[in-house]
C-alpha positions in Angstrom: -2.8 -6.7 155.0 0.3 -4.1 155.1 3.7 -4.1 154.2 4.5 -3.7 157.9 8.0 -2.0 157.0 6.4 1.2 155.9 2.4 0.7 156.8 1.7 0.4 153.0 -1.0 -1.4 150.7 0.7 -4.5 149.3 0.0 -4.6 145.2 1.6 -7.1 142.8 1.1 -6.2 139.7 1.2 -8.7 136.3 0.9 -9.3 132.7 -3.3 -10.3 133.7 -4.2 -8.3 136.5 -3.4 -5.9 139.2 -3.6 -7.1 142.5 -4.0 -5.4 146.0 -4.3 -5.6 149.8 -4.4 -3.6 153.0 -6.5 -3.8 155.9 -9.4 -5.3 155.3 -9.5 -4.0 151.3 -8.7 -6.9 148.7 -9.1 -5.5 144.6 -8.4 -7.3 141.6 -7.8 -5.5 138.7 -7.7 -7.3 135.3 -9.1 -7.0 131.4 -12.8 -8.3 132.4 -13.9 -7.9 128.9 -11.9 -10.1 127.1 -14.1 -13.6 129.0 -17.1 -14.6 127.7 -19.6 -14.4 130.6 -19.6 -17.7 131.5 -16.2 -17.6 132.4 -16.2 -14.3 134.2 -18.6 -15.8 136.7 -16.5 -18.9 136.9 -13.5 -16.4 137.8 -15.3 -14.4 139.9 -16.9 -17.9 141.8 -13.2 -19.0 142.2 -12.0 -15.6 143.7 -15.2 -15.9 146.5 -13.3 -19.6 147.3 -10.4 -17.9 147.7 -11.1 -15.4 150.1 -13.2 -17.9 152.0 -9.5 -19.5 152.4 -8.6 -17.2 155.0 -11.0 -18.3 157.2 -9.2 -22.0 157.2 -6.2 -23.4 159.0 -2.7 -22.8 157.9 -2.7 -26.5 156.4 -5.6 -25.5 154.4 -4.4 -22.7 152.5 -1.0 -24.4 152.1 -2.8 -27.2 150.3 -4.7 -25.2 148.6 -1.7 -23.4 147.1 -0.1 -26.4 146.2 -3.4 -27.7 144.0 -4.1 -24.2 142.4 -0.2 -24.2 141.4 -0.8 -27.7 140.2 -3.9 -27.0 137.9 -2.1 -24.0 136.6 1.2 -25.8 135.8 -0.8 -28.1 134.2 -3.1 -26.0 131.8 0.0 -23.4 131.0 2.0 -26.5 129.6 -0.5 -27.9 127.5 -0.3 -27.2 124.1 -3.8 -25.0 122.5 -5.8 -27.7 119.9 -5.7 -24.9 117.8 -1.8 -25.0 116.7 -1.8 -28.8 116.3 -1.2 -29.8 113.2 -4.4 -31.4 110.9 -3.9 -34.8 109.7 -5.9 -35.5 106.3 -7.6 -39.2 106.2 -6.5 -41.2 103.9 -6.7 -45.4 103.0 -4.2 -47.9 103.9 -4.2 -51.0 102.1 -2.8 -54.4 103.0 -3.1 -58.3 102.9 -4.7 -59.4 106.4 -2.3 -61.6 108.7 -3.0 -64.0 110.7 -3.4 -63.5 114.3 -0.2 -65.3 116.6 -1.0 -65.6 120.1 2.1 -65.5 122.3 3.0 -66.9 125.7 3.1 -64.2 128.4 6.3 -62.9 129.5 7.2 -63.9 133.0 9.2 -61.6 135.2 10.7 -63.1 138.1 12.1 -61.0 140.8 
């Protein structure tokens, strides 16, 4: 794929990787070394789904957009178990109540 303005390779380039396109050429450029291997293969499985995207419908790839935007939206907001916070165990003591069942609520509409 070129920028067809001036017949150029398209490359985006972020914080992660280095990406870039023309013709048939597609390279990814990142900091490989820093993933275990397990999830370099998992990375490099993900990136063979996404080129066989191109291959599909216009519907396809907009979907598929939409669900990769999704799962990253959703794993960049989540906080890392690492930073929350430890709570010690400790005993609670009390007397026992006894149990009150209660009528259910009815909502009318």
């Amino acid at each position: 794929m070129f920028d067809r303005e001036n017949g150029r390779p398209i490359v985006v380039k972020t914080s992660s990787f280095d990406l870039t396109m023309s013709g048939s050429f597609f390279s990814i450029t990142s900091d490989y070394q820093r993933l275990s291997p397990e999830n370099l293969m998992l990375l490099l499985k993900c990136l063979l789904i996404i080129k066989s995207l191109s291959a599909l419908p216009e519907s396809a790839l907009k979907e598929a957009v939409k669900e990769l935007e999704g799962i990253s939206r959703f794993y960049m907001n989540r906080i890392p178990q690492s930073s929350l916070p430890i709570i010690s165990a400790c005993s609670i003591k009390g007397n026992p109540i006894t149990i009150q069942v209660r009528p259910p609520i009815i909502l009318e509409s």
